[in-house]
PDB file of N, CA, C and O in Angstrom:
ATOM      1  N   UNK A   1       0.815  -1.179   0.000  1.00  0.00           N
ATOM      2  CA  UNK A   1       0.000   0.000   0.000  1.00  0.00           C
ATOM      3  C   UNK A   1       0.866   1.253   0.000  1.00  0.00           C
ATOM      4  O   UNK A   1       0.457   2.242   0.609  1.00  0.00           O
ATOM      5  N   UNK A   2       1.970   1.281  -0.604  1.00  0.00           N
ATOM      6  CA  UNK A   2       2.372   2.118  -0.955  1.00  0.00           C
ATOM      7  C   UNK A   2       2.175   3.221  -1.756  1.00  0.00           C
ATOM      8  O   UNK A   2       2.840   4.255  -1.687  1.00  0.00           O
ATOM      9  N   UNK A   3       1.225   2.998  -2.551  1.00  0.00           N
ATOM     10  CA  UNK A   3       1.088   4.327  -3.850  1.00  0.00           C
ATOM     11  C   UNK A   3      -0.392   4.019  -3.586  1.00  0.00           C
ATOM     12  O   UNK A   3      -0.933   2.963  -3.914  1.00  0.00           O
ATOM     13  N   UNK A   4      -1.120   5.254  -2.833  1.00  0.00           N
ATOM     14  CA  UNK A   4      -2.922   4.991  -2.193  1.00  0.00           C
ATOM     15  C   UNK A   4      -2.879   6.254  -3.239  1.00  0.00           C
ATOM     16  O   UNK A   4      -4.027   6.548  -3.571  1.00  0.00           O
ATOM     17  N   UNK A   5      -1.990   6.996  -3.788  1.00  0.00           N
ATOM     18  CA  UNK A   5      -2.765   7.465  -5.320  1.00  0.00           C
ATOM     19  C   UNK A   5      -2.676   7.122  -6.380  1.00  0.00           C
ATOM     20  O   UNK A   5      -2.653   7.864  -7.361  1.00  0.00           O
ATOM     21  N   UNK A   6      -2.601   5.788  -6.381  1.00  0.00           N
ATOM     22  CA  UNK A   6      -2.392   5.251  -7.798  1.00  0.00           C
ATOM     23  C   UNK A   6      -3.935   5.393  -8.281  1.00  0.00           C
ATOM     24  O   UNK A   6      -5.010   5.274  -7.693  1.00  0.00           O
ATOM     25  N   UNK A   7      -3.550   5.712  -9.665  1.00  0.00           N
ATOM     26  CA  UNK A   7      -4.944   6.123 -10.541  1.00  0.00           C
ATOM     27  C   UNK A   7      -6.151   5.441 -10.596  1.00  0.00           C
ATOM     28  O   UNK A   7      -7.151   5.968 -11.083  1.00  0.00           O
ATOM     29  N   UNK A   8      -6.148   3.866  -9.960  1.00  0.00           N
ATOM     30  CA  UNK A   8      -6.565   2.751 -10.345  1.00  0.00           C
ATOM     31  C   UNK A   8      -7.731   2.269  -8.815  1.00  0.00           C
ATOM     32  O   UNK A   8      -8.497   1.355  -8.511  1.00  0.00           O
ATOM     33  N   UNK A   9      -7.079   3.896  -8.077  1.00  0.00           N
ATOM     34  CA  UNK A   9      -7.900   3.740  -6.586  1.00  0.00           C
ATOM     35  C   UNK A   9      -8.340   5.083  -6.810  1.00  0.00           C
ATOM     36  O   UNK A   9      -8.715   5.451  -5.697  1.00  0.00           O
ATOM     37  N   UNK A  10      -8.471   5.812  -7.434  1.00  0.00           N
ATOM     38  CA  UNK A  10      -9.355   7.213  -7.628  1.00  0.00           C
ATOM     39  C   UNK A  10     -10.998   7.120  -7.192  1.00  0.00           C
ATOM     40  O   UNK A  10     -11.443   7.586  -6.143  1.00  0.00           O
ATOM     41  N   UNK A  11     -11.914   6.318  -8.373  1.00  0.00           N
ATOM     42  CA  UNK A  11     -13.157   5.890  -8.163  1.00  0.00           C
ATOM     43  C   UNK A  11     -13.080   5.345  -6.499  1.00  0.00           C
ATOM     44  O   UNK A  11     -12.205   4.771  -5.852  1.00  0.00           O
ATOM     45  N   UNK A  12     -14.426   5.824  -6.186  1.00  0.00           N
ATOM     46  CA  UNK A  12     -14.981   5.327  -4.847  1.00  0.00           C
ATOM     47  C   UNK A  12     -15.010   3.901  -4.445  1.00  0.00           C
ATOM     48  O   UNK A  12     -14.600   3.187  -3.530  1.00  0.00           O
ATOM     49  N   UNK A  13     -15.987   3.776  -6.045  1.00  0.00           N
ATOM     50  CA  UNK A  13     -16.826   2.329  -5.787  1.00  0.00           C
ATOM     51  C   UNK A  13     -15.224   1.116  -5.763  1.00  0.00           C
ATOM     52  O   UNK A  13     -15.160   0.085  -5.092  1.00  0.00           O
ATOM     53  N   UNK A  14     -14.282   1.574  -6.547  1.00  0.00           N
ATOM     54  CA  UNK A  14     -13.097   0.163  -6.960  1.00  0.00           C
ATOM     55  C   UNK A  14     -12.928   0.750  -5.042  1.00  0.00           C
ATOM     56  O   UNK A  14     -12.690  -0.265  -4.387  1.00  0.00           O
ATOM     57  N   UNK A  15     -12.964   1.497  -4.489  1.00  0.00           N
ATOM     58  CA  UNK A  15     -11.882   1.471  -3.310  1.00  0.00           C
ATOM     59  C   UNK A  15     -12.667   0.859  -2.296  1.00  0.00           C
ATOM     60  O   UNK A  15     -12.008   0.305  -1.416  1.00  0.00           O
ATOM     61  N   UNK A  16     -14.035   0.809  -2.178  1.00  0.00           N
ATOM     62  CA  UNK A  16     -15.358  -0.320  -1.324  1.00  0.00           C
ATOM     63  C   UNK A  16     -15.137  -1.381  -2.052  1.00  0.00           C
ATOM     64  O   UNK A  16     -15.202  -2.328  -1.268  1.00  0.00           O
ATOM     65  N   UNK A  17     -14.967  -1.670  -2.846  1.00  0.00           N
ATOM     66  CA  UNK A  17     -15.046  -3.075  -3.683  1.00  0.00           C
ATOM     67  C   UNK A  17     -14.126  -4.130  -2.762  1.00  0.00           C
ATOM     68  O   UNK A  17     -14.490  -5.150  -2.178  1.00  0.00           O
ATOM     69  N   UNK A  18     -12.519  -3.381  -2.861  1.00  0.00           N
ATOM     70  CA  UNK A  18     -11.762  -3.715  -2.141  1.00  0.00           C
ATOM     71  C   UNK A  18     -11.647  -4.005  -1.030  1.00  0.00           C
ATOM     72  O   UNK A  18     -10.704  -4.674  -0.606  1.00  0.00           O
ATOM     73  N   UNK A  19     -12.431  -3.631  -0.445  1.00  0.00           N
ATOM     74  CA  UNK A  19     -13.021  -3.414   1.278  1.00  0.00           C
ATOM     75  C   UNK A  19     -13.339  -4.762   1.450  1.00  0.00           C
ATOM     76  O   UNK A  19     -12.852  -5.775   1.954  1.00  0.00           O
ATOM     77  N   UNK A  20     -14.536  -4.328   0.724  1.00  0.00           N
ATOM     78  CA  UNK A  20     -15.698  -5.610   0.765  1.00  0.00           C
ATOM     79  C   UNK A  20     -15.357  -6.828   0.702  1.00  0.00           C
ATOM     80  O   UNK A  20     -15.744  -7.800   1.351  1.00  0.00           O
ATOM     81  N   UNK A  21     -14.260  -6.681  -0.498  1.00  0.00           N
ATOM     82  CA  UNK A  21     -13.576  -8.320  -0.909  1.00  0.00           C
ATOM     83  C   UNK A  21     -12.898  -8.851   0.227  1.00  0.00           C
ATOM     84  O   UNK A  21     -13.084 -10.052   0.422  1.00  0.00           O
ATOM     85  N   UNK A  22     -12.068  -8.173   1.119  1.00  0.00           N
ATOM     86  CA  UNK A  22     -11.445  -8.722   1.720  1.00  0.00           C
ATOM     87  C   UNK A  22     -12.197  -8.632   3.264  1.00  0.00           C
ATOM     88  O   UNK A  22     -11.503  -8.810   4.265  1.00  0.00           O
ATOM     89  N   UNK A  23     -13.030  -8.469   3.332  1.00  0.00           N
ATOM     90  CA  UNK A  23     -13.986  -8.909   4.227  1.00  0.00           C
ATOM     91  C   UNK A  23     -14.774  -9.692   3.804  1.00  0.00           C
ATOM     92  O   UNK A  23     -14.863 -10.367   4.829  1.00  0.00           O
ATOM     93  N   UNK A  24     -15.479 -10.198   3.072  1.00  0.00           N
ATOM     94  CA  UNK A  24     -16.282 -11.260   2.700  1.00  0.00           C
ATOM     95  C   UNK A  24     -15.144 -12.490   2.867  1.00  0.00           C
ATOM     96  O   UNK A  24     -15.454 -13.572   3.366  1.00  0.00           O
ATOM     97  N   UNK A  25     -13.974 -12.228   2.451  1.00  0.00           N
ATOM     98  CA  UNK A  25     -12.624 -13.711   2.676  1.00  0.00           C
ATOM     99  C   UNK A  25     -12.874 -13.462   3.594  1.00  0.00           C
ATOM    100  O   UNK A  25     -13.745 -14.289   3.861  1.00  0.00           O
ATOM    101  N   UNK A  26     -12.691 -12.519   4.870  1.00  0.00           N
ATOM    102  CA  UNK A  26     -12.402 -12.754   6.551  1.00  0.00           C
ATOM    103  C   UNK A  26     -13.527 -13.910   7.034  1.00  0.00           C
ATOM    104  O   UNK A  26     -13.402 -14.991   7.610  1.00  0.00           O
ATOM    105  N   UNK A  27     -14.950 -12.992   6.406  1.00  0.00           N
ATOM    106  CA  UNK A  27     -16.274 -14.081   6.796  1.00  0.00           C
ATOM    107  C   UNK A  27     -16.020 -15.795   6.398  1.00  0.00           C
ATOM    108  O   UNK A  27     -16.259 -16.764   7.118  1.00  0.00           O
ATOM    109  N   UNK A  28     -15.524 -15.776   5.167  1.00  0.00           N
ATOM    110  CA  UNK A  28     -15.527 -16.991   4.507  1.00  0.00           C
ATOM    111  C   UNK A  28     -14.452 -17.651   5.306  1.00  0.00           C
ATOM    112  O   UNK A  28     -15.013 -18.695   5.639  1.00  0.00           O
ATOM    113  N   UNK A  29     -13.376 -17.683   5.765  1.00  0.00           N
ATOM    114  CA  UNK A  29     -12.393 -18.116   6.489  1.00  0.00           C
ATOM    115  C   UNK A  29     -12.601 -18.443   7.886  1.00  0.00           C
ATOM    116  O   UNK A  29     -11.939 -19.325   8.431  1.00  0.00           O
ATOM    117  N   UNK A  30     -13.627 -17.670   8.583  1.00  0.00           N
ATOM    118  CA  UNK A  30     -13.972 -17.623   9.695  1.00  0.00           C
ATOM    119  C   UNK A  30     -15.344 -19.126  10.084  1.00  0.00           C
ATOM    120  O   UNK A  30     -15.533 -19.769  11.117  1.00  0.00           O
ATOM    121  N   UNK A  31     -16.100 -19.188   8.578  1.00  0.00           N
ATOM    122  CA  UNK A  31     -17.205 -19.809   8.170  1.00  0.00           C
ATOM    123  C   UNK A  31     -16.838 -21.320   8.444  1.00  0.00           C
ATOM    124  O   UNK A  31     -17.524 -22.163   9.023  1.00  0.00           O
ATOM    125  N   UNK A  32     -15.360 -21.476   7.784  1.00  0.00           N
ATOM    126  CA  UNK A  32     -14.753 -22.768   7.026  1.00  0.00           C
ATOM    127  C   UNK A  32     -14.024 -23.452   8.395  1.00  0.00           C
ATOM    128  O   UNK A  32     -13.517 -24.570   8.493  1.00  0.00           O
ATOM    129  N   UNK A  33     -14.150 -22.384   9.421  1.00  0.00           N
ATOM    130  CA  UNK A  33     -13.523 -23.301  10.501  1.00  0.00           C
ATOM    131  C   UNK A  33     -11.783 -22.797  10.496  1.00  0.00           C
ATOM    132  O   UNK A  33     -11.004 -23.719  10.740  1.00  0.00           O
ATOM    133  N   UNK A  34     -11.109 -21.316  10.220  1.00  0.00           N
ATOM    134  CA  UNK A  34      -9.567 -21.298   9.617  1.00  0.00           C
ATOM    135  C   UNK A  34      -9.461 -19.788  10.198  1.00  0.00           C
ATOM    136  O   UNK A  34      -9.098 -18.869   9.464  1.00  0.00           O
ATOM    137  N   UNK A  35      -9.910 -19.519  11.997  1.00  0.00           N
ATOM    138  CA  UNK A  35      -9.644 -18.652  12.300  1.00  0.00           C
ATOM    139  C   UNK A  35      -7.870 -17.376  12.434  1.00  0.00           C
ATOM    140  O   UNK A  35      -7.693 -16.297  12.999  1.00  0.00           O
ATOM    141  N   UNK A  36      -7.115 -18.114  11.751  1.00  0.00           N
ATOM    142  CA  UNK A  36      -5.940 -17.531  11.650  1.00  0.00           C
ATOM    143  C   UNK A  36      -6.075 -16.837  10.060  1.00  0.00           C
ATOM    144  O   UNK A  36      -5.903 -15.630   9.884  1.00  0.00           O
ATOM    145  N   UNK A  37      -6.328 -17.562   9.207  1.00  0.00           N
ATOM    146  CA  UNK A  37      -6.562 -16.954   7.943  1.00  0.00           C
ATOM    147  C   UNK A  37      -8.260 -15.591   8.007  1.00  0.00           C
ATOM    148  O   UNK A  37      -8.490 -14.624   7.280  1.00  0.00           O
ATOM    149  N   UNK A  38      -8.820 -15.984   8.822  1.00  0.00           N
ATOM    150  CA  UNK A  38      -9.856 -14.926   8.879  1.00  0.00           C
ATOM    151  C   UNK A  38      -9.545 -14.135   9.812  1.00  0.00           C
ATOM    152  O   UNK A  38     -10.407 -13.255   9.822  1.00  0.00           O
ATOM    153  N   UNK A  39      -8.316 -13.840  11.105  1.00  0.00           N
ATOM    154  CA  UNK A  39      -7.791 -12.110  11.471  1.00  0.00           C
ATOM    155  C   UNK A  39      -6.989 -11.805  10.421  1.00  0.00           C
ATOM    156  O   UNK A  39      -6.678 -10.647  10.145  1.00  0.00           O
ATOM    157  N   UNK A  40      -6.477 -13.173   9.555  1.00  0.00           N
ATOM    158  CA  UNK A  40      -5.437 -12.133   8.281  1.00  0.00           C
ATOM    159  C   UNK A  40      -6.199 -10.972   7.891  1.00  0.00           C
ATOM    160  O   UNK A  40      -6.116  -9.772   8.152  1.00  0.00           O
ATOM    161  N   UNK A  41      -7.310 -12.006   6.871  1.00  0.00           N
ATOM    162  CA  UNK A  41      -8.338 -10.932   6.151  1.00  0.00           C
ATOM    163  C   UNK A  41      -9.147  -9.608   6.685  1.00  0.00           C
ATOM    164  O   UNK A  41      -9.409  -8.512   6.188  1.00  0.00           O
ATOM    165  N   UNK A  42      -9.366 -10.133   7.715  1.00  0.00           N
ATOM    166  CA  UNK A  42     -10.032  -9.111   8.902  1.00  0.00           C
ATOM    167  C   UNK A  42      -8.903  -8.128   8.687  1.00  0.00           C
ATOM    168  O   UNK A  42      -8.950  -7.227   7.850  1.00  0.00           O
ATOM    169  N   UNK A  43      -8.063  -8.321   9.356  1.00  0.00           N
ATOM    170  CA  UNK A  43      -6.828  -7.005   9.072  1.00  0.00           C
ATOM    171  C   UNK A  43      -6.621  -6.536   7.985  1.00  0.00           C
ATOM    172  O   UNK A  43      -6.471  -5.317   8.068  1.00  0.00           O
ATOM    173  N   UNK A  44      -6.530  -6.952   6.892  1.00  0.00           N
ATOM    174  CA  UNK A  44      -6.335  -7.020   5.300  1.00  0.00           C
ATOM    175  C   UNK A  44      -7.567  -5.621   5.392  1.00  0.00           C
ATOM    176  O   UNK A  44      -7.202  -4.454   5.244  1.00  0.00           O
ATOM    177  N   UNK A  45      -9.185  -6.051   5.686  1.00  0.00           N
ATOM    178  CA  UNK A  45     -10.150  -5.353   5.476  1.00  0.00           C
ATOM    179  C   UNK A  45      -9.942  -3.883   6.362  1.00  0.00           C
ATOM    180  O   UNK A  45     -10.063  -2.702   6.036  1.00  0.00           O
ATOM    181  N   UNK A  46      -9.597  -4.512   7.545  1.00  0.00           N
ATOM    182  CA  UNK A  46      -9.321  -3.045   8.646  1.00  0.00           C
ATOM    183  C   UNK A  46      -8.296  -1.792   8.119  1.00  0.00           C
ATOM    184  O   UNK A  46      -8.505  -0.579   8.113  1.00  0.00           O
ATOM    185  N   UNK A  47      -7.319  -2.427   7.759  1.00  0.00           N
ATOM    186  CA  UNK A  47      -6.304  -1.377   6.914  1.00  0.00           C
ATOM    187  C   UNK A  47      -6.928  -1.196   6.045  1.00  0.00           C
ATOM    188  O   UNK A  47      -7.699  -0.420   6.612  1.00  0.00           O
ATOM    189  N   UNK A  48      -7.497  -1.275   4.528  1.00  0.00           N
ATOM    190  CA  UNK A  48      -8.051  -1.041   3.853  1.00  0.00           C
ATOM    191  C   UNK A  48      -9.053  -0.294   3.897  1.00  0.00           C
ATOM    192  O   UNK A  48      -9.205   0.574   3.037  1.00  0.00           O
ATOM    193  N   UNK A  49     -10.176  -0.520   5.167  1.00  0.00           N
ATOM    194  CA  UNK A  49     -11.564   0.350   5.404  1.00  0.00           C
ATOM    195  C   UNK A  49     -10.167   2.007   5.400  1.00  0.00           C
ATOM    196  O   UNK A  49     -10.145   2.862   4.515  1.00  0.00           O
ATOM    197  N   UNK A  50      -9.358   1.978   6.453  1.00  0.00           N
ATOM    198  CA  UNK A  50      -9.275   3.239   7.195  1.00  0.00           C
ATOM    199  C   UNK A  50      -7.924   3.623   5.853  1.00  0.00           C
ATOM    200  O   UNK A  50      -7.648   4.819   5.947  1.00  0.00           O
ATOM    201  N   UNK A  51      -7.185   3.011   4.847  1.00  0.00           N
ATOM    202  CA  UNK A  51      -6.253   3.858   4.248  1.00  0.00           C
ATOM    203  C   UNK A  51      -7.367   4.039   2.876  1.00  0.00           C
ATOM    204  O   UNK A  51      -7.249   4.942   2.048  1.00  0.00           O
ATOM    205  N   UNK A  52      -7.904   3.514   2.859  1.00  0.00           N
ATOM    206  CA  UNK A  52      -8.507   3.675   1.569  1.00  0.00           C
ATOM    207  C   UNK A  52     -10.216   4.432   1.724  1.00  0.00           C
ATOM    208  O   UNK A  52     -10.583   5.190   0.826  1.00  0.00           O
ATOM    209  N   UNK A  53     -10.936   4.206   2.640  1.00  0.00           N
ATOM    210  CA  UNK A  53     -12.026   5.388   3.180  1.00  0.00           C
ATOM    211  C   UNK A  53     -12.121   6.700   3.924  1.00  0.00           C
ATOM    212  O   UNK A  53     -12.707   7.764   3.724  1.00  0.00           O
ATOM    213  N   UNK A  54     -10.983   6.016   5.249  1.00  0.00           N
ATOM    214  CA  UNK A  54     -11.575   7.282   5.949  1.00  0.00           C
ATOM    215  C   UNK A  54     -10.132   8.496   5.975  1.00  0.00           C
ATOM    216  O   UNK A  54     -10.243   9.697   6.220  1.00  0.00           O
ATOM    217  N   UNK A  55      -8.885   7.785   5.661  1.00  0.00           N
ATOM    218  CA  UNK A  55      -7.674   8.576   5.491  1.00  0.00           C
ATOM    219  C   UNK A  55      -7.636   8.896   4.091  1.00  0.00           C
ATOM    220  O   UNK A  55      -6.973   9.932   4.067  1.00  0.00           O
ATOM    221  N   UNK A  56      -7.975   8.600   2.848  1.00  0.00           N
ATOM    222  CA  UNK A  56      -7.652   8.710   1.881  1.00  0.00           C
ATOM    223  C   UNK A  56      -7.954  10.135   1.112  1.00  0.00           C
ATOM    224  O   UNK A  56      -9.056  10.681   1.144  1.00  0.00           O
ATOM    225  N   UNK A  57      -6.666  10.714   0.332  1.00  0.00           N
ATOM    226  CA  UNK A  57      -6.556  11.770   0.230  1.00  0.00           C
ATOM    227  C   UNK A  57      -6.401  11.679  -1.281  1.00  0.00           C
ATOM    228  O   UNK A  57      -5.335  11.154  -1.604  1.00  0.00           O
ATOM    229  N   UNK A  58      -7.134  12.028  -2.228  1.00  0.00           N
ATOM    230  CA  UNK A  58      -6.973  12.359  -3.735  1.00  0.00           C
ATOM    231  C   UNK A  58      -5.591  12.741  -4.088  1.00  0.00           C
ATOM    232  O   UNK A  58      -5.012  12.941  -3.020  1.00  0.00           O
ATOM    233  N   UNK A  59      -4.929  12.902  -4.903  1.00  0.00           N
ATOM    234  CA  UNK A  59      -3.623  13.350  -5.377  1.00  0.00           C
ATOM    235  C   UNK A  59      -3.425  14.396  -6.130  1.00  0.00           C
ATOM    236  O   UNK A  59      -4.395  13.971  -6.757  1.00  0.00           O
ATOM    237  N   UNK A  60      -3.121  15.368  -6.701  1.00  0.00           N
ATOM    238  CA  UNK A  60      -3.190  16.566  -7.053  1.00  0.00           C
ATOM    239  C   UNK A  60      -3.592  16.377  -8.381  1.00  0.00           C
ATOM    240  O   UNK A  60      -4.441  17.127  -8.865  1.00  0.00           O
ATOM    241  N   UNK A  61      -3.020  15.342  -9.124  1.00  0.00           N
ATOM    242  CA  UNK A  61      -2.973  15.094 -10.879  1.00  0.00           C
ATOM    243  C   UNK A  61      -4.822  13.835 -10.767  1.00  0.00           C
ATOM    244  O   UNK A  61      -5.283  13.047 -11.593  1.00  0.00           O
ATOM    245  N   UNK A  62      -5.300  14.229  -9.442  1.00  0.00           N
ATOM    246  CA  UNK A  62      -7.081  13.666  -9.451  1.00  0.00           C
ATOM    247  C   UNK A  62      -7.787  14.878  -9.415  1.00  0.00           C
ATOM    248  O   UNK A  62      -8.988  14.680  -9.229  1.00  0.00           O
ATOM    249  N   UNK A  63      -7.435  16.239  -9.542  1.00  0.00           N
ATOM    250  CA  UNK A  63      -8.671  17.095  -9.916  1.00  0.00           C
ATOM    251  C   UNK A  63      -8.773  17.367 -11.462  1.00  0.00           C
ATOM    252  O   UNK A  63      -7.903  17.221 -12.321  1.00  0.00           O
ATOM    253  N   UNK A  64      -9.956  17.765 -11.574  1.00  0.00           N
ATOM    254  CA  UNK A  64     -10.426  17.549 -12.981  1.00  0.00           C
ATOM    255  C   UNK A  64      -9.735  18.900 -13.834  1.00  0.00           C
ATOM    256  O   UNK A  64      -9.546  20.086 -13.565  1.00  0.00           O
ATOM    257  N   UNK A  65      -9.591  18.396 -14.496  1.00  0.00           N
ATOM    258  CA  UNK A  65      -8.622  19.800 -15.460  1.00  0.00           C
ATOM    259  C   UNK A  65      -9.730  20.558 -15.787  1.00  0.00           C
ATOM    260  O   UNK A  65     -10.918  20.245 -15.871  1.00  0.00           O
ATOM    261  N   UNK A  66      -8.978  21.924 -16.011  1.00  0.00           N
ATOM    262  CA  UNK A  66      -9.644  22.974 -16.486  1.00  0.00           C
ATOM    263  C   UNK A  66      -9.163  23.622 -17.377  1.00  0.00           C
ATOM    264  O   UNK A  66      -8.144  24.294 -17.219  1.00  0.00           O
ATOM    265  N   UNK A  67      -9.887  23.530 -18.615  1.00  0.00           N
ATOM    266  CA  UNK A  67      -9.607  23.626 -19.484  1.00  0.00           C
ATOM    267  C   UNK A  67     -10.285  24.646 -20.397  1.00  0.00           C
ATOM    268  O   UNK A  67      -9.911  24.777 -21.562  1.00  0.00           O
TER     269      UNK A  67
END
């Protein structure tokens, strides 16, 4: 998670997507009986909710040109 402005995390919805995915694995891991692989994901999701929702900061070359 080094580059949280890479162009490819701009859109909202790809940066919940991401969220989501790796919380639905935490559930699914947790489901299957493989509680070490579901705090991975859990964590996976926790960093992700807070660098990619609630810290995440647009990058200068993400406002819309004016032209």
């Amino acid at each position: 998670m080094n580059d949280q402005n890479h162009p490819f995390l701009r859109p909202l919805w790809r940066r919940i997507v991401l969220v989501g995915i790796c919380a639905a694995w935490s559930v699914l891991e947790f489901a299957t009986g493989s509680p070490f692989w579901g705090t991975l994901a859990g964590g996976m999701a926790a960093l992700g909710a807070y660098q990619f929702l609630i810290a995440y900061k647009p990058g200068d070359d993400a406002a819309p040109d004016k032209e």
